[in-house]
Every structure is written in C-alpha cells, then in structure tokens.
N, C-alpha and C positions, 0 to 999 in steps of 0.2 A: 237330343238323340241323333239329329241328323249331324252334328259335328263327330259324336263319337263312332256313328258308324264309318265318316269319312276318314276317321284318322285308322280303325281299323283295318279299313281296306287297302290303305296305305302302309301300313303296318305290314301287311299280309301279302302285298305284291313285291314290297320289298324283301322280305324274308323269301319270294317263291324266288325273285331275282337272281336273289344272291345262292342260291341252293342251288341253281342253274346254274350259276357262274363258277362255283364250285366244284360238282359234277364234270363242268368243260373241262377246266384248271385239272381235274384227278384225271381226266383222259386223254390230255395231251401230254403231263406228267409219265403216264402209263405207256402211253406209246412211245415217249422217249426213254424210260428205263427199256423197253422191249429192242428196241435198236442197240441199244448202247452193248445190252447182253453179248450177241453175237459178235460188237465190233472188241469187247474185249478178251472174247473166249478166242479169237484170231491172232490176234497182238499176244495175250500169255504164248499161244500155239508157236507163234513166229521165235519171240525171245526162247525160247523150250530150245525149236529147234537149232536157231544160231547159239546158242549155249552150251547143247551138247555138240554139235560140230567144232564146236573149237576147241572142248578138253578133247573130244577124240582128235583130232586136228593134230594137237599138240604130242598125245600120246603116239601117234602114228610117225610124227617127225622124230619123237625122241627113239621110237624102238628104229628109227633107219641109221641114225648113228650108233645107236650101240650095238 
C-alpha cells in the first residue's frame, strides 16, 4: 500500500505541476496575443493611411497637369 500511495502522490503532483505550467504557458500566450492586437491595429492604421495618400497623391498630381 505504501508503494502505491507513493506513486499516486507522484502521479498527482505531477499532473498539479503540469496544469500550473500550463495555466502560465495560456497567460503569457494571452498576454502576448493582447499586445500584439493593438501593435497590428497601428500598422493596418499606418499602411491605410500611406495608401490612400498616395492614390490621392497621385490623383492630385494628375488633376494639376490636366
């Protein structure tokens, strides 16, 4: 008995271990999707705005020649 309770508790602290390590693993995961959000809603923001300044850019040059 007293072997199998020792393998249980070993069983059992391993599995708490890993469920901890897991848990970490999803909340540093999480907090990196949570940064990332904003640094790519900046970046589409940027490319947007250099995008349409350039067809208007362009549109603005052509209406001064013609």
């Amino acid at each position: 008995m007293a072997v199998l309770a020792i393998f249980l508790l070993t069983i059992g602290t391993l599995l708490v271990l890993l469920g901890v390590l897991l848990v970490l693993v999803g909340t540093l995961l999480t907090a990196i999707g949570v940064a990332l959000i904003p640094i790519g809603v900046a970046l589409i923001a940027v490319g947007t705005f250099l995008l349409i300044r350039r067809l208007l850019g362009r549109d603005r040059t052509r209406s001064h020649f013609g």
